[in-house]
Structure formats: structure tokens, C-alpha cells
DRENLOLO-813255 format. One line per 10 residues: number of its first residue (from 0); their letters; for each residue x, y, z of C-alpha. Coordinates in Angstrom, 1 decimal. Example, Ala and Ser with C-alpha at 12.3 -4.5 7.8 and 13.67 -1.06 7.14 Angstrom:
% DRENLOLO-813255
0	as	12.3 -4.5 7.8; 13.7 -1.1 7.1
//
This chain:
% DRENLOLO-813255
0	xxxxxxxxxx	32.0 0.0 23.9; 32.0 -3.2 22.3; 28.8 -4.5 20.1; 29.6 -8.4 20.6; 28.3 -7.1 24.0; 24.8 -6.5 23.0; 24.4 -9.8 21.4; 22.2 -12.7 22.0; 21.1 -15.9 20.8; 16.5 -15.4 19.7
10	xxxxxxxxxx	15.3 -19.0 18.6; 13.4 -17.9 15.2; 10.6 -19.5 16.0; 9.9 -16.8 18.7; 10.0 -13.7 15.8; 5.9 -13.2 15.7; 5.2 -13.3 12.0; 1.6 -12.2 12.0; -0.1 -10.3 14.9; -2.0 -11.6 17.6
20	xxxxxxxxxx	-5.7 -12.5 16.6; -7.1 -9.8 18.5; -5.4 -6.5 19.3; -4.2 -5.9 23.0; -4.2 -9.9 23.4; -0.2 -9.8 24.5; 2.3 -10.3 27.3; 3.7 -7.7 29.0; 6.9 -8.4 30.5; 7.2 -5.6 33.9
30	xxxxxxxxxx	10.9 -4.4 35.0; 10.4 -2.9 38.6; 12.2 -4.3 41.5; 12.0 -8.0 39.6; 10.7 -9.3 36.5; 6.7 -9.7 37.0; 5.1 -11.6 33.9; 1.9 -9.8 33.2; -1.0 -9.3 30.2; -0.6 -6.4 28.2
40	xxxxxxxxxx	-4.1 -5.3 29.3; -2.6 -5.3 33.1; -0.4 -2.1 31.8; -3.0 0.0 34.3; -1.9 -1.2 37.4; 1.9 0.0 36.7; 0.4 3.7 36.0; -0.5 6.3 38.7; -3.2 9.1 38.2; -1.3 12.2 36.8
50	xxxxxxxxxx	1.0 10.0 34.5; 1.6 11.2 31.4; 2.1 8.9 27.9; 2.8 10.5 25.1; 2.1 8.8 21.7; 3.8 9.0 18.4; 0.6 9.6 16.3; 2.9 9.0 12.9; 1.3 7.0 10.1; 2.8 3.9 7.9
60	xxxxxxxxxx	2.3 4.7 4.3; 1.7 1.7 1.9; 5.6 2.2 1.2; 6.2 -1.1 -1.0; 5.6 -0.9 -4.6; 6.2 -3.6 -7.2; 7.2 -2.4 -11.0; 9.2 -3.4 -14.2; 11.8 -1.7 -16.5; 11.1 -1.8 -19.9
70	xxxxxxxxxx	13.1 -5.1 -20.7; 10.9 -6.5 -18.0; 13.3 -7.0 -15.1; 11.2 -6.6 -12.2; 12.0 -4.0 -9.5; 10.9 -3.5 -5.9; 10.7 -0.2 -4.4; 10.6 1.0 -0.5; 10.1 4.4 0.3; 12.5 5.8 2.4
80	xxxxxxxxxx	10.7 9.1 2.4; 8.4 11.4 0.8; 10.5 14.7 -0.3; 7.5 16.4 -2.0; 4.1 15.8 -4.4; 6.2 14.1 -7.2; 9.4 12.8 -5.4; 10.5 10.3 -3.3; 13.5 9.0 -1.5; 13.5 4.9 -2.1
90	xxxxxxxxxx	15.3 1.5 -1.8; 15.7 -0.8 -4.6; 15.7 -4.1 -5.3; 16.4 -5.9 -8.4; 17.4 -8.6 -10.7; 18.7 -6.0 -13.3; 21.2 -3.1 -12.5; 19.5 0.6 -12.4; 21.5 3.6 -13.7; 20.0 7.1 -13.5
100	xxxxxxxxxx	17.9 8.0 -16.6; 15.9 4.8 -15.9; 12.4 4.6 -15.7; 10.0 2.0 -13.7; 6.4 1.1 -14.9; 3.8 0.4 -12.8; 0.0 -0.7 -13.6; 0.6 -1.7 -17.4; 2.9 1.6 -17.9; 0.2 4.0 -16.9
110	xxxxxxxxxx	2.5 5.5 -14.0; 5.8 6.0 -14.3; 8.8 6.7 -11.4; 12.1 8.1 -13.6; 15.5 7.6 -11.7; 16.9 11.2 -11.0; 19.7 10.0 -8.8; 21.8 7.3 -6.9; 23.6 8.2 -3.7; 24.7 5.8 -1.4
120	xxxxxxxxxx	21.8 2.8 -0.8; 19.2 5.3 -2.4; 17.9 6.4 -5.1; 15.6 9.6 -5.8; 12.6 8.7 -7.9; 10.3 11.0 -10.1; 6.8 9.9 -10.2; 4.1 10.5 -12.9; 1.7 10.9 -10.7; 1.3 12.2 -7.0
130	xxxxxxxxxx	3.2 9.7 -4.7; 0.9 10.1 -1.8; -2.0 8.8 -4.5; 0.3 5.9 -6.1; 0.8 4.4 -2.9; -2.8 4.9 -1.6; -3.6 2.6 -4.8; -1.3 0.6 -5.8; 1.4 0.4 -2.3; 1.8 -2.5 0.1
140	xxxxxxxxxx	2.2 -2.7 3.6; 5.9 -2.1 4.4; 6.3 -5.8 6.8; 10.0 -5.5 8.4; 12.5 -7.9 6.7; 12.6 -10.1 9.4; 9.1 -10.8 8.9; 9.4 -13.2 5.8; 5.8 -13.3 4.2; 4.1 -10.9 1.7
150	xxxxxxxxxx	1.9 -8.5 3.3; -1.8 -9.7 3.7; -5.0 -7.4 3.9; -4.8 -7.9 8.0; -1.6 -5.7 8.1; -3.5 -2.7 6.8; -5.0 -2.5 10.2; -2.6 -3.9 12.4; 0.6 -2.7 11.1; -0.9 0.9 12.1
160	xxxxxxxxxx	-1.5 2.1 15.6; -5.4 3.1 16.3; -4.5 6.5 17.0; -2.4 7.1 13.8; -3.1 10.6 12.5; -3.9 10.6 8.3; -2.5 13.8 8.8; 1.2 12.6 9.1; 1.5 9.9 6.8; 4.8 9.7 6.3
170	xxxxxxxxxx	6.6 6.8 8.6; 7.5 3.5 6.5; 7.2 1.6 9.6; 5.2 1.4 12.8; 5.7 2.6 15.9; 5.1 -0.8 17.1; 4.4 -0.3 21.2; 1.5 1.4 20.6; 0.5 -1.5 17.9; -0.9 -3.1 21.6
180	xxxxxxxxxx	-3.4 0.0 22.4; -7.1 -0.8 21.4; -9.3 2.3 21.9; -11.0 0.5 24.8; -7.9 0.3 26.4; -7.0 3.9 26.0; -10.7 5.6 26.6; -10.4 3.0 30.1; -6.9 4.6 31.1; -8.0 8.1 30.6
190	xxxxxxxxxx	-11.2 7.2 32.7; -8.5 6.5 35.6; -6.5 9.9 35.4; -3.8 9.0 32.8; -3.0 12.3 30.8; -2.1 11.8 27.1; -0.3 13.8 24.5; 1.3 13.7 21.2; 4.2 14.0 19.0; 5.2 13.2 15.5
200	xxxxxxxxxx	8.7 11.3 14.7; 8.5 10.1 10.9; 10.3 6.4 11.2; 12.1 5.7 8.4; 14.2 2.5 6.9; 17.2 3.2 8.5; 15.8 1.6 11.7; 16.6 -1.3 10.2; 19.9 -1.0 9.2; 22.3 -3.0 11.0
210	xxxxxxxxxx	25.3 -1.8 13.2; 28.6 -2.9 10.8; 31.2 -1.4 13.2; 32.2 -2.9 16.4; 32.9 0.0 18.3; 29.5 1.6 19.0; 30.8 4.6 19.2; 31.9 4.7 15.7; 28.3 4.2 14.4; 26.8 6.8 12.5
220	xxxxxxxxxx	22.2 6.6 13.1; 20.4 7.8 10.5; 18.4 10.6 10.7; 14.4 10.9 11.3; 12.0 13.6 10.9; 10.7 15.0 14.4; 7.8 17.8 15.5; 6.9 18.6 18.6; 4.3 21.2 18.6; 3.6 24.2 21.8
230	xxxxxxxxxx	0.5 21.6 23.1; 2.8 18.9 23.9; 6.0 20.8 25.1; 3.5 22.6 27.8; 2.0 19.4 28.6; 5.0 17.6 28.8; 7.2 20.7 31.2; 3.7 21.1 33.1; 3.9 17.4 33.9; 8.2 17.4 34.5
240	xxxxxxxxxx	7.6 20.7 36.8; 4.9 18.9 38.9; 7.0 15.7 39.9; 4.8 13.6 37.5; 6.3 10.7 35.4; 6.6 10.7 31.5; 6.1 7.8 29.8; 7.2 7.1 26.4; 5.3 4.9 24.1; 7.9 3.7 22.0
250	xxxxxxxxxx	11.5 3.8 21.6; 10.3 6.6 18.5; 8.4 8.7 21.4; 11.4 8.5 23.9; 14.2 9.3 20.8; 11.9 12.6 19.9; 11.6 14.1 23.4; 15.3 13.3 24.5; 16.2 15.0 21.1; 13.9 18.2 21.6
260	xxxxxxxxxx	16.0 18.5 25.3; 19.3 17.2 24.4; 21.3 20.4 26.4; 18.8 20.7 29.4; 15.4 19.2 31.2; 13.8 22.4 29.1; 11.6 21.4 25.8; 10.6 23.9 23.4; 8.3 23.3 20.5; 10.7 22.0 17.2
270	xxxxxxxxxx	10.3 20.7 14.0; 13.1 19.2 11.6; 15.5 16.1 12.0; 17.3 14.3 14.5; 20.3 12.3 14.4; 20.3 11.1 18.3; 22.0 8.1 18.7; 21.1 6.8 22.2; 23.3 4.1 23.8; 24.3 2.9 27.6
280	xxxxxxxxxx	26.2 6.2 28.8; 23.5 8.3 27.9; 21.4 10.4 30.6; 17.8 11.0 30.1; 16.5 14.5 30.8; 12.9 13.8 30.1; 11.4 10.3 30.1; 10.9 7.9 33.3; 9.4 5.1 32.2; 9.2 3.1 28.6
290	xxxxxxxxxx	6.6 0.8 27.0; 8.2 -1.1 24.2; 8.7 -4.4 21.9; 11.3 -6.4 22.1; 14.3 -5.7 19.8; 16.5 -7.6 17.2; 20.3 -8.2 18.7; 23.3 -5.7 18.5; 20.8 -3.3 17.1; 20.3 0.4 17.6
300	xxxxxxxxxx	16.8 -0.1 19.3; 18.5 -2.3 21.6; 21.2 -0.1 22.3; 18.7 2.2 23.6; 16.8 -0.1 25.6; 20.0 -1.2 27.2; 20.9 2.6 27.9; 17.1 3.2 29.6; 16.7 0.0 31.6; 20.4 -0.4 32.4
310	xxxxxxxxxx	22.5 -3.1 29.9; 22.9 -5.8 32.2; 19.1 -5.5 33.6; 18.3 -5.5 30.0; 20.1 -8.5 29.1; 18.3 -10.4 32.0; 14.9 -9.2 31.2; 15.6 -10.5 27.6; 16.9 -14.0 28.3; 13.7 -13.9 30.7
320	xxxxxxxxxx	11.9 -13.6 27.7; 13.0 -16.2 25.8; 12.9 -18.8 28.8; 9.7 -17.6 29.1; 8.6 -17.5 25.3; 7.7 -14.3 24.6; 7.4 -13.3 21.1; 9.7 -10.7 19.5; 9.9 -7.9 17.3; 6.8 -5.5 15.8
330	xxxxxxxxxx	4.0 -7.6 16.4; 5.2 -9.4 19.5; 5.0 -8.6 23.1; 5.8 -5.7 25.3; 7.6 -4.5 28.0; 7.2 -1.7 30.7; 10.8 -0.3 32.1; 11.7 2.4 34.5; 14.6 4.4 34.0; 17.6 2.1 35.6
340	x	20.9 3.9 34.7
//
């Protein structure tokens, strides 16, 4: 399968950049029998009493830290992931070359992150102090790299879901189709029958990374914390066993539960990684229908999309989009899909 397939041409000036002024206030793009061009705040009439969403209830650590090497080179740091109190998994960037041994200075030398090791694109970091705290003071909102601005106090609320969980603090980026959900929205579809459960997938920067093969098969994902506790596996089989649809919101959300049932339509509770890379070919076992943003070109997110809503349906509903002007990527619209392969 050939990547060049998956590409297509996004004017720049429909990437959203900054959120929409209120929460919610979005389009909704609806893939049923034809395309139906809808407010996000219309998602109720597409769900049926007995539906089932399930939210990723991950939270987006302030993963972006600023600091300096002793001769004063600047460096920029993105947590990849925490790996315990004093450690962490990161991304550098800077103007002077970092060798292990090093150390990084932040607030006037007062904490201090010593490199402990390179590997491939990332580096293990020792921090003075606990990581969890550093970032709570002193981190900045992690903003995707395709949106070119420095982070702004706004993001700290928008660039989180409202039903993010402080409890799992651990995702360096958002799971961004729930970024739409006010708690209005979700205490009015509960009012009409919508069931609602949880899981945890811990998003990390490998999202991001582009696809550098052409043959899709030859791509290797990176891999992504998961848990899926005994609540939401009964839920979940209770709904499946009954005939009721699951709906994923989020391409995180649908990556989890296909990954807990990769072998059968049977969940159990789990908790470790996954390394599931979806693409057209792939048969669902547990989700019918998908809420998500639209997705960057010849990337993995889009892969997946394409394999859910069928690749050439896809493609249609995405140069839809652009004729049409929706905006792209975390904080821009949304789209509802069935299940079309």
C-alpha cells in the first residue's frame, strides 16, 4: 500500500491556530449515506438512546520546558513521557550539541535536569526535583508543531478536554475530539439516554512523527500507554452483547479498545502499551462509529481514519472539507463516521 495514496493538498490557512472563542462553537462534518454539514452541537441527533461513548479521560501535562547549559546555549525540552518521580523521557532542541553527562538549568540554576542517556531521537533526563512539580510550575502548554505560535494562557484550558482526569496526567497532547465537549453538552446527552464510560490511553509525541517509508506496511507506530479498567470492559461487552453501538471519541479511544480486542470481539480489563498500527485492511471488532478532527496528510491518524470510514469515502469527505472550509487539525472541526469498510 502506497502512502502517495493518502496524500492531499490543505491550504495553510485552513490549519486552526487558536481555538474557537467559545467551546463547542464548531462544525461537524456527518458521513452517513452523504455528507450532511452540521454544528458540532447537532452531534445529538446522530445518537440513539442506549449509545455508548467512551472518553479518553487522559490529561496534557505542561510538557514544554525552556532551559540553558552552563555556556548559555539555550535548550528546549518536550516530554515524551514520565518514567517515574525524578525521570523523564524527552525531546531536545538546541543550538548547541548535548552529550550525556550534561546538565540543563532552569529558573536561575535552582533545578536541574542531568542527561543520563541518548537513544535514538531521545534522551533520558534526571531532574532535581520532582518532574510532575517542575512542570506544574515552570511547563508550557505542549501546542502541536503545526501550530506555529507560543503557547498563550487560553491553551491551559482549551488544550485539555473538560472531563480530563488529574489523576492521569501523563499525555503530552490532547485528545482533541473531545476538546468540542462542554459539560452542558455532555450533562444534555446523558439527559437523552447516552451511556458514557472511560478509558486511559497516554498520547505521546510519536503521534506526530511523520510516515518516512512509502510502503505503509513497512512503518513501524510508536507505542502508547493504555488501561482499561473492569468498569469499562463490562460496560463496553454489556453494550456489544445487546446490539448497541460503541462510539469512540477520538482516534486515542478507538486505538485503545481495538488494541484491548485485537484476537476476538472479547475485552478484558489491561493495562500496559500498545503498538497497534491501524490502516485500510484492518477489521474493527469493537467500535461502530467515530467522532474525530481532521488529520494532517499521509499521516498515521489519517491512515486510521481512512481504514474506519473506508479510504476513498475518506478522501471525499476531506476534499468536502476543504471546499467547504472547515478548519483542521487539534482545535478545528469534527467529524462523525460510521464504520464503512
Amino acid at each position: 500500500m502506497n502512502l502517495d495514496d493518502f496524500n492531499f493538498d490543505l491550504p495553510e490557512d485552513l490549519i486552526a491556530f487558536h481555538p474557537p472563542k467559545i467551546r463547542g462553537a464548531s462544525k461537524l462534518l456527518v458521513m452517513g449515506e452523504r455528507f450532511e454539514d452540521k454544528a458540532f452541537n447537532q452531534l445529538e441527533e446522530y445518537l440513539s438512546p442506549g449509545d455508548l461513548v467512551v472518553l479518553n479521560n487522559t490529561k496534557v501535562l505542561k510538557a514544554r520546558l525552556i532551559g540553558f547549559k552552563e555556556t548559555g546555549a539555550k535548550v528546549e525540552i518536550l516530554i515524551e513521557r514520565v518514567v517515574d518521580s525524578h525521570l523523564a523521557s524527552v525531546q531536545t532542541k538546541s543550538n548547541s550539541k548535548l552529550k550525556e553527562g550534561d546538565t540543563v538549568y532552569l529558573e536561575g540554576k535552582t533545578i536541574q535536569l542531568r542527561l543520563k542517556e541518548k537513544k535514538d531521537y531521545l534522551c533520558l533526563f534526571e531532574f532535581s526535583e520532582p518532574v510532575l512539580s517542575v512542570l506544574d510550575n515552570f511547563g508550557e502548554v505542549p501546542l502541536p508543531p503545526y501550530i506555529k505560535r507560543p503557547a498563550a494562557p487560553v491553551d491551559e484550558e482549551r488544550y485539555q478536554t473538560v472531563y480530563a482526569d488529574p489523576g492521569k496526567l501523563n499525555s503530552v497532547a490532547a485528545p482533541t475530539a473531545g476538546l468540542h465537549f462542554d459539560k452542558s453538552h455532555l450533562d444534555l446527552l446523558k439527559s437523552k439516554g447516552i451511556q458514557f464510560t472511560e478509558i486511559t490511553l497516554n498520547i505521546g509525541l510519536g503521534t506526530f512523527k511523520p510516515i518516512k517509508v512509502n510502503k505503509i506496511e513497512d512503518h513501524v507506530i510508536h507505542q502508547e500507554r493504555i488501561s482499561v479498567d473492569d468498569i469499562a470492559v463490562e460496560t463496553i461487552m454489556k453494550a456489544k452483547n445487546e446490539g448497541r453501538r460503541v462510539i469512540a471519541i477520538g482516534t486515542t479511544v478507538l486505538r485503545c479498545l481495538e488494541s484491548v480486542a485485537m484476537d476476538s470481539q472479547v475485552m478484558e480489563p489491561y493495562e500496559g502499551e500498545t503498538d497497534l498500527f491501524i490502516y485500510p485492511g484492518y477489521q474493527f471488532k469493537i467500535v461502530d462509529a467515530l467522532l474525530t478532527n481532521f488529520h494532517l496528510p499521509k499521516s498515521s491518524l489519517f491512515l486510521l481514519v481512512s481504514a474506519f470510514g473506508g479510504s476513498e469515502r475518506i478522501m471525499s469527505a476531506y476534499l468536502h472539507a476543504i471546499r467547504n472550509e472547515y478548519r483542521f487539525f487539534s482545535y478545528g472541526d469534527s467529524m462523525f463516521i460510521t464504520n464503512g469498510e
